[in-house]
N, C-alpha and C positions, 0 to 999 in steps of 0.2 A: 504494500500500500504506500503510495506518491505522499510525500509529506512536503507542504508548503502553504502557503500564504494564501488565502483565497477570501472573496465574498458574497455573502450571502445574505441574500432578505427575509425579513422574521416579521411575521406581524403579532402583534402581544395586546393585552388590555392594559391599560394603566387607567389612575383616578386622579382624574383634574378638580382640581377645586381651589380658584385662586383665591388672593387675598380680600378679594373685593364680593366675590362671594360666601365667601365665609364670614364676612361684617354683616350680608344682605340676610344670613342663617342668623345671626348673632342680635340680628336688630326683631324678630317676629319674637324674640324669648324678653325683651324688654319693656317694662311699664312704662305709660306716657312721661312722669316726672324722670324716668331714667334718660328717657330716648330728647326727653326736653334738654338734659344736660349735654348729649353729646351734639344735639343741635347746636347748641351756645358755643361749641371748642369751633366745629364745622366752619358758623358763621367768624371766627377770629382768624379761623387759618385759610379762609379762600374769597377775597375780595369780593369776588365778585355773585357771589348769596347775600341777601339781606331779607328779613323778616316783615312780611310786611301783605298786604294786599293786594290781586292783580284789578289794574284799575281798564276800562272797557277800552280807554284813549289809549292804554299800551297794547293793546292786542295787534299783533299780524305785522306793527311798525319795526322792523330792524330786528324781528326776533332770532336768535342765535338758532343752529340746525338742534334738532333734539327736542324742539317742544317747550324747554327748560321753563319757562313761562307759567306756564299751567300751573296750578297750587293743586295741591293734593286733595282730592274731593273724600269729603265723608258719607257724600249722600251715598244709602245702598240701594241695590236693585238685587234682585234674587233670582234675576238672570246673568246676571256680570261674573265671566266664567274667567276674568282678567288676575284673580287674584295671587298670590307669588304662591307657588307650593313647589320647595326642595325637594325633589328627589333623590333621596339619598344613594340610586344603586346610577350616578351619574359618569357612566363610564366609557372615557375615551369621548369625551362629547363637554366642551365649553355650556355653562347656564344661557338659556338664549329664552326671549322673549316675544320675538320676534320682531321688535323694532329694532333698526340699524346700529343708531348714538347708545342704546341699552345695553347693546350685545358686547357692542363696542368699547364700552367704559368698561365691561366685566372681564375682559382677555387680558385685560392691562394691567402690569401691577400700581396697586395700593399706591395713594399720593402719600409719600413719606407726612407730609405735613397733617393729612385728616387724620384727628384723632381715633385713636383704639376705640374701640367699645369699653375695652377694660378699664381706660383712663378715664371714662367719661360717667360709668356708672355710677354706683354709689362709694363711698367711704372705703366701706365693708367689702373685701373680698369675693365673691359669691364662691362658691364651690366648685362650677365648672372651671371658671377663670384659674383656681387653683389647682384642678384637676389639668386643665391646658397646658400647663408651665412647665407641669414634671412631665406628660408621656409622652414628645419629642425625641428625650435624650434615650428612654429606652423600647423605643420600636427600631425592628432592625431597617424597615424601609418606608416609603410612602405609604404604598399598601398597607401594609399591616397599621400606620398611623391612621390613616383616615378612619379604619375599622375602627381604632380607638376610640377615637377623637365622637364620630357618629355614637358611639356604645355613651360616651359621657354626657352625651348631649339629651340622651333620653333617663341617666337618672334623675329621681325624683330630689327634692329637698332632703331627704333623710339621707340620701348617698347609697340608696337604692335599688337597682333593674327590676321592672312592674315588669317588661316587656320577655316575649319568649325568645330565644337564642336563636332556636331553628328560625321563626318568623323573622329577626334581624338579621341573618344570612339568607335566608332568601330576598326580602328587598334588596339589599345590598348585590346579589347577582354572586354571592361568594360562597365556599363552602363552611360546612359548619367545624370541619377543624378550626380555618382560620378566623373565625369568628370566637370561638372557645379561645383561642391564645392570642388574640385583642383583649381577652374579656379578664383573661390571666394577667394583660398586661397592666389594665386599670385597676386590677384587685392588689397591686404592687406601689399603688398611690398612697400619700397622705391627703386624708386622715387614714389609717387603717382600719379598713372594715368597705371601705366603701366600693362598688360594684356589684354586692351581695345581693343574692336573689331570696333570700333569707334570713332570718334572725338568725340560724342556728350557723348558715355559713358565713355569718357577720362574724361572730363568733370565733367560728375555727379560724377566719384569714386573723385576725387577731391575737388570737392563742397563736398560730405559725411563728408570728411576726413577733412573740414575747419568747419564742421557743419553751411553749408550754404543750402544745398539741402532740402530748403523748395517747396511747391507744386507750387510757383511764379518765382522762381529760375528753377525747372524741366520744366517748361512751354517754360521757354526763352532758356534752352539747346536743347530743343527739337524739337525749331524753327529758329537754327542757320543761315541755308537758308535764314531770313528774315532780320537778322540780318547783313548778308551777302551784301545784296541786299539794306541797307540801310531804311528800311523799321520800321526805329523804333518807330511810332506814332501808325501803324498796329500791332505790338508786344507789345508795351504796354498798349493797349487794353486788348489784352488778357490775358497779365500776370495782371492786375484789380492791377496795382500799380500807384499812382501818379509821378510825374517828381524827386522830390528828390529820392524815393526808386527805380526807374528805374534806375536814374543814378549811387546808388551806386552798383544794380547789374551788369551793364555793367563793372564799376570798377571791381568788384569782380574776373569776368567772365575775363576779359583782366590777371587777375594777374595770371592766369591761365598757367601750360605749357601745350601745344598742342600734343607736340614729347619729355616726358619726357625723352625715351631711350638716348636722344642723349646727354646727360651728360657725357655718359660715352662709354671710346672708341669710333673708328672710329672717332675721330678728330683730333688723332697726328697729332704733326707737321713732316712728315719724309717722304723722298723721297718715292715714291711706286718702288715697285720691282717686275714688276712681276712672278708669279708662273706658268705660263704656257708659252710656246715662239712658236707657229705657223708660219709656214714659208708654201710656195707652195714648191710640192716636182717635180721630175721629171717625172711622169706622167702624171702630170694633178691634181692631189689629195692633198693631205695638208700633211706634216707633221708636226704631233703632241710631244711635248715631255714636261717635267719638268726643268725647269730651274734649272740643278744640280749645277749655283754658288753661290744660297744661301742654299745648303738643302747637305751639309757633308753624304759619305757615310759612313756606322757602319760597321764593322766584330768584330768577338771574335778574342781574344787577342791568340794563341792555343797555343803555348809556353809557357805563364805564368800560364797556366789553368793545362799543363799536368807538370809544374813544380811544383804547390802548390798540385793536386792532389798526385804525386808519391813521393810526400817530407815528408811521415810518419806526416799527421800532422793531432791532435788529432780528437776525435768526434765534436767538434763542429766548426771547423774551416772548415770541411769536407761541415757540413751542412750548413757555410755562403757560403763557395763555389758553392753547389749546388742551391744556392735563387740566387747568383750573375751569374750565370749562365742561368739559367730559366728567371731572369730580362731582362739578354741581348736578349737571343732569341727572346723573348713579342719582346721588343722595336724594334727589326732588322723586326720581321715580321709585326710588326703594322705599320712599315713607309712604308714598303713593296707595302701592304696591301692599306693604304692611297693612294700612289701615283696609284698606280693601279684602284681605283677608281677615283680618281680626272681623270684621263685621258679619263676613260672611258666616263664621264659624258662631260667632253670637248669635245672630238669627237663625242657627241651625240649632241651638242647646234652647231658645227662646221657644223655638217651635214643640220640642221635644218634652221643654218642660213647662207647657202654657198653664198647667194647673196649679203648678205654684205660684206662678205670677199672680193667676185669680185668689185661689184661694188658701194659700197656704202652703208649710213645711208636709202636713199631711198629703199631698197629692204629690210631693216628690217622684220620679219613675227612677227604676234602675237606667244607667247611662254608662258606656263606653265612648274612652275616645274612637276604636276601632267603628263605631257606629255611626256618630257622626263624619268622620274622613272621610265613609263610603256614603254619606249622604250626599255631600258636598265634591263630592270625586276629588279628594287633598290626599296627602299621606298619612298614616298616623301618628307619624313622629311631627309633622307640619303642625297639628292641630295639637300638638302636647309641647309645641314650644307656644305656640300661640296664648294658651291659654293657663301657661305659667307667666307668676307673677300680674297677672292683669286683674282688676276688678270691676264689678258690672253694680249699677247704684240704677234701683227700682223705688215703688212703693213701698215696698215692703223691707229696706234698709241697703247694704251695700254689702255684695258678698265676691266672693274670690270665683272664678270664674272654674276651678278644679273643684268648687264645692256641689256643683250641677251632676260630677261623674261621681256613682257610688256603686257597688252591688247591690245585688238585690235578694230579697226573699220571697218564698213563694205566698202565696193569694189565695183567695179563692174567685177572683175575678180572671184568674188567668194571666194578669199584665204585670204581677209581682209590684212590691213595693220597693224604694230605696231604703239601704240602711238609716240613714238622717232622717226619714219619715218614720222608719220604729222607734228611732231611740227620742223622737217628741213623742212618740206617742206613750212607750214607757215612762217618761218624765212627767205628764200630764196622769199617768192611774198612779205614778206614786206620788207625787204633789198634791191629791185630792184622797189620798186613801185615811179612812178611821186611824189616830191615833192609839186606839183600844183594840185597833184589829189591822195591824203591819200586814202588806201585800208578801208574801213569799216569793221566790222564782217560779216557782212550780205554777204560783197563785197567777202570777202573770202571764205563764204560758196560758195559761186556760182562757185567761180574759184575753189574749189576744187571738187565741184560735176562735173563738167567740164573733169578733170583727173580720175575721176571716184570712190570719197574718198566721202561720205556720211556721213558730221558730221550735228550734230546742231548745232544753232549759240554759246551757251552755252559753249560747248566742245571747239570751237575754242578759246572764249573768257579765255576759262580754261587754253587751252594750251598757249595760246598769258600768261595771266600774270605767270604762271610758268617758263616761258621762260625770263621775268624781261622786255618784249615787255610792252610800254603803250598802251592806246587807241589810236584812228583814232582820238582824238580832243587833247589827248597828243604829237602825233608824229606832228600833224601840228602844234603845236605851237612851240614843238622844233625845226623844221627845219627849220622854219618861224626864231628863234633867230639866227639859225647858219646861214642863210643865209644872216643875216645881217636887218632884214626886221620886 
């Protein structure tokens, strides 16, 4: 066999996703008071944006190519199929929109000068952001980043995966090895713990990471349940340890965080604001819209654009013009863009959940993000940044826009209720029960299979201490004090 030099053509996949699309992913997960701050850096670093109104005398006169002009509209329509939805298996294939200046501003890198997202957020860290910083340095290529990168995008506040692996390798267009050693890669993140699809394997990465996860140690995470339940003469049978090394594992095991995500972000201290404002309209129907006083509209500057353009000024001042130009478009169409789908997906949980709106926590329904994405033809990871961090302010007060999606229990109507509608309604039979005659769990299943809510005693007793309710031999003893007795 001939040995020498030769060439050869290979075609391969790779995963594009520049810098400017990953701000356009990064801006649909931010709250209006966030997305206001980074507006503020935007308009300091690019001349030619200013805040302001498009007035009817500026239209059409000397407008730059791109539209740039246009303010970002919050009116909806529930036909407007315009909205941004990322793709996350986008492979081998640039974000395209189908307008030219759109496509155009996103091939190009990042203007060193527009502010991060990160810089522009809040204070506080968030958890992605800190997830971002570290798993760069230990992916061995793009590929396997981006899987990361995608994998942290979709936990929750607690520092959590809600989402199934297989189903995130399948969008993604990837297999499920490499998806497992993404998922390995972010389970090597600070805080530790974070990636877990579980309390118990929050847990183990944790024990790993204290080099505690011996085979006596995985026995007692794996039986937390028993643990739970107070059962620990029965679990340390079978972890085969004596009463001293039992007790230092339960030490161990308590020093443990449970919800490492929540370090970081979503704990300010700062009034909520929210981003959506629903009102009943005069039909009968809702209107929907964007709370435009925290979220500044952009135009181009057209004036200062067609005076530094025709002011003879040299090759390269031509070319910042034209990056600061392209900048502002991105940004005008990306908030565009955002608000247009943030609404869509509002009027899609609106829709779903019209009985609360009328009447109450009690007419809650079970909700998936999975079920709205396929309402609205989005992704499911689209509709799970969208509706982090945002809030929705009705009649009936101001609520976080994740509070809409719950599971469900069975009915006797067939349509199941949400969890948030049992545990008001357990909090209403024990808010109203005799003094002289405390509601049991037991007592509560009954009165709720009654209404036609199908829990186990379990569930109720789950949702009772979520609720911060104690037991039926808790509440008689406290009302037994307040009463004097």
């Amino acid at each position: 066999m001939a040995l020498g030099p030769r060439l050869d053509l290979r075609q391969s996949q790779s995963l594009v996703m520049t810098p400017q699309l990953q701000q356009a992913i990064k801006l649909l997960a931010l709250s209006n008071l966030e997305i206001e701050a980074f507006i503020g850096d935007a308009l300091e670093s690019n001349p030619l944006l200013e805040a302001g109104e498009v007035s009817r005398d500026d239209e059409g006169a000397g407008e730059p190519a791109g539209g740039a002009g246009e303010e970002p509209t919050a009116d909806f329509s529930i036909g407007d199929d315009s909205a941004l939805d990322i793709d996350p298996a986008a492979l081998d294939r640039d974000f395209d929109t189908g307008d030219a200046d759109w496509g155009a501003a996103l091939s190009r890198s990042a203007d060193p000068q527009l502010p991060g997202i990160e810089e522009s957020s809040s204070a506080d860290l968030s958890l992605a952001d800190h997830l971002h910083e570290q798993v760069g340095a230990l992916c061995r290529d793009a590929r396997q980043e981006f899987i990361a990168r995608h994998i942290i995008g979709l936990l929750d506040e607690a520092g959590y995966l809600r989402f199934d692996l297989r189903e995130i390798a399948a969008d993604l267009g990837v297999n499920l090895a490499e998806a497992e050693q993404a998922l390995g890669i972010v389970q090597q993140l600070d805080p530790s713990g974070v990636g877990a699809r579980s309390l118990s394997e929050c847990l183990a990465i944790q024990a790993r990471e204290a080099d505690r996860y011996d085979p006596c140690m995985a026995r007692l995470i794996d039986n937390l349940e028993l643990v739970a339940r107070g059962e620990l003469a029965r679990i340390k049978r079978m972890c085969g340890v004596d009463d001293e090394d039992f007790a230092d594992m339960l030490a161990e095991l308590r020093s443990y965080d449970p919800k490492p995500g929540l370090a970081f972000g979503g704990t300010r201290t700062q009034a909520v604001v929210p981003d959506i404002l629903i009102g009943a309209s005069r039909d009968g129907g809702w209107d929907i819209r964007i709370n435009e006083d925290t979220l500044p509209r952009l135009i181009v500057n057209r004036g200062y654009y067609l005076e530094l353009r025709q002011g003879g000024a040299d090759k390269a001042t031509r070319r910042w013009l034209k990056e600061k130009l392209a900048d502002a478009n991105w940004l005008i169409k990306a908030l565009d863009q955002r608000q247009k789908t943030i609404l869509k997906t509002a009027a899609e949980i609106v829709k779903r959940q019209e009985g609360f709106f009328r009447r109450g926590v009690s007419e809650l329904r079970p909700l998936t993000l999975r079920e709205v994405a396929e309402a609205i033809e989005m992704h499911e990871s689209t509709v799970s940044r969208v509706t982090s961090n945002k809030f929705l302010h009705c009649d009936r007060g101001t609520f976080e826009l994740k509070y809409f999606f719950s599971s469900g229990v069975g009915s006797s109507d067939g349509e199941g209720a949400s969890s948030e509608a049992v545990k008001a309604r357990i909090k209403a039979l024990i808010d109203a029960e005799d003094p002289r005659k405390i509601l049991s769990d037991d007592t509560l299943v009954t009165m709720l299979k009654a209404e036609g809510l199908d829990l186990a005693r379990r569930t109720v007793a789950k949702y009772r201490e979520a609720m911060g309710i104690g037991s039926s031999v808790q509440r008689r003893r406290a009302k037994k004090l307040a009463a004097g007795g």
